[in-house]
VOPAGU-2260 file (C-alpha; in pm, 1 decimal, decimal comma):
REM VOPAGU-2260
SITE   aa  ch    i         X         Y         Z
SITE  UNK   A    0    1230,1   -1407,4    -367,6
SITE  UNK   A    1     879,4   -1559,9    -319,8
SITE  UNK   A    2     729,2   -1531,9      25,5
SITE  UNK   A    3     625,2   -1811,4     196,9
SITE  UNK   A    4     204,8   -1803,4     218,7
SITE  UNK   A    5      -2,1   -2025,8     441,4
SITE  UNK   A    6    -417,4   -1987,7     337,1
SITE  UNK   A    7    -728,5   -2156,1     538,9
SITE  UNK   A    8    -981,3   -2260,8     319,6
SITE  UNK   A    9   -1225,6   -1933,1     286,0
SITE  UNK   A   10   -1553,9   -1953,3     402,6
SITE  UNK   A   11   -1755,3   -1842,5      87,1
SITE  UNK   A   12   -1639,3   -1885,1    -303,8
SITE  UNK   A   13   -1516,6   -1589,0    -447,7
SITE  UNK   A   14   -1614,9   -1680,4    -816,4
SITE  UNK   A   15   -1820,0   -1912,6   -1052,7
SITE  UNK   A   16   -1594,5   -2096,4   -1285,3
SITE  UNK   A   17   -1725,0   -2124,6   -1631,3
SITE  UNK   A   18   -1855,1   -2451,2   -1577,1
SITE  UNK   A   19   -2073,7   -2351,4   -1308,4
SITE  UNK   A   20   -1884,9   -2457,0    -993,0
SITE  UNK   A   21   -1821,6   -2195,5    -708,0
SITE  UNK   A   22   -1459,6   -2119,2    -673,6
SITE  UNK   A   23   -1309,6   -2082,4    -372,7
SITE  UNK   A   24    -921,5   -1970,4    -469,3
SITE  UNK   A   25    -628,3   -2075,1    -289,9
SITE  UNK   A   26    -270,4   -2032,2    -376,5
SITE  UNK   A   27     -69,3   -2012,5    -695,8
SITE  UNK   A   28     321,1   -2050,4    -764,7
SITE  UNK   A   29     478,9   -1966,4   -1134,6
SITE  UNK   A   30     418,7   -2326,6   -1204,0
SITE  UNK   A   31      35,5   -2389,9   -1153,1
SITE  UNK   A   32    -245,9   -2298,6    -892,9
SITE  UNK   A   33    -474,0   -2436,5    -680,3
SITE  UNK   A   34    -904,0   -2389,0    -612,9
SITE  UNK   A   35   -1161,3   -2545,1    -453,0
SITE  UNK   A   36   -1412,1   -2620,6    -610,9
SITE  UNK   A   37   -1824,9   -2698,4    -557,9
SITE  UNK   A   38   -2111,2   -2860,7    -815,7
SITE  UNK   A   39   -2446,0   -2856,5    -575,3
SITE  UNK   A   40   -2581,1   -3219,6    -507,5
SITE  UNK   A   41   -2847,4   -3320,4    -819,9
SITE  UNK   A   42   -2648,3   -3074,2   -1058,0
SITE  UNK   A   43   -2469,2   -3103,4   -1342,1
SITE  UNK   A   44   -2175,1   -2885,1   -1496,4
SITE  UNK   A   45   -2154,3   -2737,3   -1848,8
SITE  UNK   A   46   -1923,4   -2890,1   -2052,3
SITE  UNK   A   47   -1628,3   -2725,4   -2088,4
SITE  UNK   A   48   -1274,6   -2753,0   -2246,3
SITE  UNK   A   49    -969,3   -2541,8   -2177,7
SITE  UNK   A   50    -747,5   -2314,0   -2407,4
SITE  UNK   A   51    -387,6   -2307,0   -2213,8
SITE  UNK   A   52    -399,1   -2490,2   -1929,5
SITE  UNK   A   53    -453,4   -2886,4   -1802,4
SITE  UNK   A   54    -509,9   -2985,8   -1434,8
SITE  UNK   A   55    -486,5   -3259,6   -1182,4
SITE  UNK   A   56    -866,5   -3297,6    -956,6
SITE  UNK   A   57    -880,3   -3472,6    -641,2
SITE  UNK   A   58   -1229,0   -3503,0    -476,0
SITE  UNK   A   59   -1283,2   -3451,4    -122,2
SITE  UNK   A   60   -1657,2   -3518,2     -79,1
SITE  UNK   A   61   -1914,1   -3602,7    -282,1
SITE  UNK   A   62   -2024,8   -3857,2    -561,4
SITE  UNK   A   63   -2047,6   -3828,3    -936,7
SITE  UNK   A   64   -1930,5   -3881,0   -1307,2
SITE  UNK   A   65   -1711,2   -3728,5   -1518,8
SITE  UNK   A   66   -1720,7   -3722,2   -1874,5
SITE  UNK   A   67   -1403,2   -3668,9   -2066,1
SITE  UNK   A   68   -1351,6   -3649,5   -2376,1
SITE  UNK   A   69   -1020,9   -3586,1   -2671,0
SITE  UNK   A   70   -1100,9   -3600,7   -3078,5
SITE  UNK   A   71   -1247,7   -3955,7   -3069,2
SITE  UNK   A   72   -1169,8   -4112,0   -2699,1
SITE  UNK   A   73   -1418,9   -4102,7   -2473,8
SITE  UNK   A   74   -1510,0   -4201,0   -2103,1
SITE  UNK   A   75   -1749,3   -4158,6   -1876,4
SITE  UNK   A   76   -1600,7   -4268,5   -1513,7
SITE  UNK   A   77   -1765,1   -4247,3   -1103,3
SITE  UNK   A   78   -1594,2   -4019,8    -899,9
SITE  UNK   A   79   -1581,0   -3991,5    -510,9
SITE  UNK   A   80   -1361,4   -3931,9    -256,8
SITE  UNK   A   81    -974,6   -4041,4    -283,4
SITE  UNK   A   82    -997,7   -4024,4    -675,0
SITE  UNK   A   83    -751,0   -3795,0    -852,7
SITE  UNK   A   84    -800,4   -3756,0   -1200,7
SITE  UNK   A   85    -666,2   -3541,4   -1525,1
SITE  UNK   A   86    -785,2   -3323,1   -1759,0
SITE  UNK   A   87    -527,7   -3253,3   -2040,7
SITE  UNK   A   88    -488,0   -2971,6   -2256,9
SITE  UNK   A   89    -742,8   -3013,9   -2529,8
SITE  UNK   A   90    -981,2   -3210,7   -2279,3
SITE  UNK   A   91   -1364,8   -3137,5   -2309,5
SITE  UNK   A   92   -1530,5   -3221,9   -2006,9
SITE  UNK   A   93   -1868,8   -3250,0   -1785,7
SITE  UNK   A   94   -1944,0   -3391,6   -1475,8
SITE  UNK   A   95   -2208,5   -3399,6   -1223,9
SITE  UNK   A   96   -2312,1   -3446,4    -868,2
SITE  UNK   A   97   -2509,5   -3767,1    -799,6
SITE  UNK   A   98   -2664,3   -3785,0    -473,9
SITE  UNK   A   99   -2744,2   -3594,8    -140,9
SITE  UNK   A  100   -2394,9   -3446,7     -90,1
SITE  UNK   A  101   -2204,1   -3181,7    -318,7
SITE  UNK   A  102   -1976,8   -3332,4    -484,5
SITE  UNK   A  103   -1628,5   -3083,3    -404,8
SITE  UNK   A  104   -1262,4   -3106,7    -500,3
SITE  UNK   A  105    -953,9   -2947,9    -570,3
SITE  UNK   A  106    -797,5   -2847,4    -860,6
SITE  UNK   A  107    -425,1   -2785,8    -954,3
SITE  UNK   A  108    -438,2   -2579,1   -1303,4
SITE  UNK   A  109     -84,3   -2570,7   -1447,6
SITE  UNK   A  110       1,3   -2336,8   -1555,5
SITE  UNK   A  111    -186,3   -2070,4   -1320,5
SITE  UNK   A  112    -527,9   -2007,3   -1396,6
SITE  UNK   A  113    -489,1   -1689,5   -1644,0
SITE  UNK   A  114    -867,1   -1546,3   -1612,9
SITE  UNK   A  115   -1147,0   -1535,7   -1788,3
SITE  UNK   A  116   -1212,3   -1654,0   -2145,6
SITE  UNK   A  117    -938,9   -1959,4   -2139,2
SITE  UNK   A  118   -1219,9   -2201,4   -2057,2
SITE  UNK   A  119   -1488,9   -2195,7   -2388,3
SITE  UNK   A  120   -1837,7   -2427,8   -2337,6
SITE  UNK   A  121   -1892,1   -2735,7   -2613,0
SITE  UNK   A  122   -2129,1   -3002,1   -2604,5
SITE  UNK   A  123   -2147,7   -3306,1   -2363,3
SITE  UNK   A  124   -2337,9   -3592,9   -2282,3
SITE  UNK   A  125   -2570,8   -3412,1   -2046,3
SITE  UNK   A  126   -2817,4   -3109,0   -2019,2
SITE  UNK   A  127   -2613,1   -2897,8   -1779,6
SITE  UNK   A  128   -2850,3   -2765,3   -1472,8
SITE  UNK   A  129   -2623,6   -2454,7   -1356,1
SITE  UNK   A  130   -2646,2   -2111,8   -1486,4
């Protein structure tokens, strides 16, 4: 049996996701797993697309577009706080931070976020300004 597990918010991120964000992790079940996640204000991500997993974003803070896009759909929508979105398997995407404030949200990746080398860079609308 699972334990029950209760997590504050850390205080610092823990890792850079492969699109440039800091990562702050939270908590995972068999099922899917949750991050927070932080693009600077001005800056823009790399465009990314997953190999296993999709997620659900909802953004806390913040302004911005995201770029999605699957074979030969395409959209470019604003973002702010109160909008959940998707990113389904197979989904490049980009997105970037307009104005003063970063733009931050969480992420449920389903299933769990399995480490490094799921998430492979491919080309996007915009120059990306993160290392």
């Amino acid at each position: 049996m699972r334990e029950f597990e209760t997590l504050a918010l850390p205080a610092e991120p823990v890792a850079i996701a492969p699109d440039g964000t800091a990562v702050r992790v939270l908590l995972a079940l068999a099922g899917g797993s949750l991050a927070h996640f932080e693009l600077p204000a001005g800056a823009t991500s790399h465009a990314v697309k997953h190999r296993t997993v999709e997620e659900i974003w909802h953004v806390l803070s913040g302004g911005g577009e995201i770029w999605r896009g699957d074979g030969g759909r395409q959209t470019i929508e604003k973002v702010g706080p109160g909008v959940s979105l998707t990113i389904p398997l197979g989904t490049a995407f980009q997105f970037r931070a307009l104005g003063d404030e970063p733009l931050t949200f969480l992420a449920i990746t389903m299933p769990p976020w399995p480490g490094d080398g799921d998430a492979f860079r491919v080309e996007g609308p915009w120059r990306a300004s993160v290392p």
